[in-house]
C-alpha positions as a printed Julia matrix, in Angstrom:
65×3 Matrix{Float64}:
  -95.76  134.96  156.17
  -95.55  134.4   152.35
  -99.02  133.5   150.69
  -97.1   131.1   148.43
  -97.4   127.07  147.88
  -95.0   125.56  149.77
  -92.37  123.61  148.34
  -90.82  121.72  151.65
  -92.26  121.2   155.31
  -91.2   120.09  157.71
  -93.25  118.22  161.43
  -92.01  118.04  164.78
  -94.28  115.13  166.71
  -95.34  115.67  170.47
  -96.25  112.66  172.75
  -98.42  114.16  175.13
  -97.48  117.55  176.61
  -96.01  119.2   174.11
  -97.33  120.74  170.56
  -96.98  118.68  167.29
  -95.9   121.24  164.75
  -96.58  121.69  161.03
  -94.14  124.4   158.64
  -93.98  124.96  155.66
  -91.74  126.83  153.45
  -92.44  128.32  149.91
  -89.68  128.35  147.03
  -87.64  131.61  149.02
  -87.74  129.64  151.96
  -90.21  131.98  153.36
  -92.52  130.5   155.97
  -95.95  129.87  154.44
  -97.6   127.28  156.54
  -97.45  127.36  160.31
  -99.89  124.83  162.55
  -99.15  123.66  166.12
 -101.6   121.63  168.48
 -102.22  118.82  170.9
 -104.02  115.64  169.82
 -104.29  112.26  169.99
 -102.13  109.87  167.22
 -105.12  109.28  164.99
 -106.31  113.25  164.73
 -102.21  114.19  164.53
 -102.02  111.51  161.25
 -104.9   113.2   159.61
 -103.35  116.92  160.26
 -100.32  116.44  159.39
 -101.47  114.15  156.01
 -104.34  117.34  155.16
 -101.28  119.46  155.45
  -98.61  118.29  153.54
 -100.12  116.03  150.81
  -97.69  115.55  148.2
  -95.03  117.99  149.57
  -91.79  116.65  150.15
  -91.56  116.81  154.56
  -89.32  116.28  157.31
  -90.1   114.54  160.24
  -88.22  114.69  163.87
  -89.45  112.28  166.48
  -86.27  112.07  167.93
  -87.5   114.19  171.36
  -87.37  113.19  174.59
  -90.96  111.32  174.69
């Protein structure tokens, strides 16, 4: 895992039973941010907001929940 800033991300949302996931990839398109857990709407907003901040993301909600 690179120790750089990233420069994209990208989130994957979960509903209930599966893991919301952060990543984040630096300028080599190296992973440099990896998070994954289970949480309610409210605590998954404020993740994935502390996580990304101004980076430009990705988000796919287009799962089966």
């Amino acid at each position: 895992m690179s120790n750089e800033k990233p420069v994209a991300m990208g989130c994957d949302l979960a509903k209930s039973v599966d893991h919301s996931v952060v990543i984040g990839l630096d300028s080599n398109g190296i992973t440099c941010y990896y998070d994954r857990w289970q949480s309610d709407w409210n605590q998954t907003l404020r993740r994935i907001k502390e996580a990304v901040g101004d980076t430009a993301c990705y988000i796919d909600a287009t799962g089966v929940g």
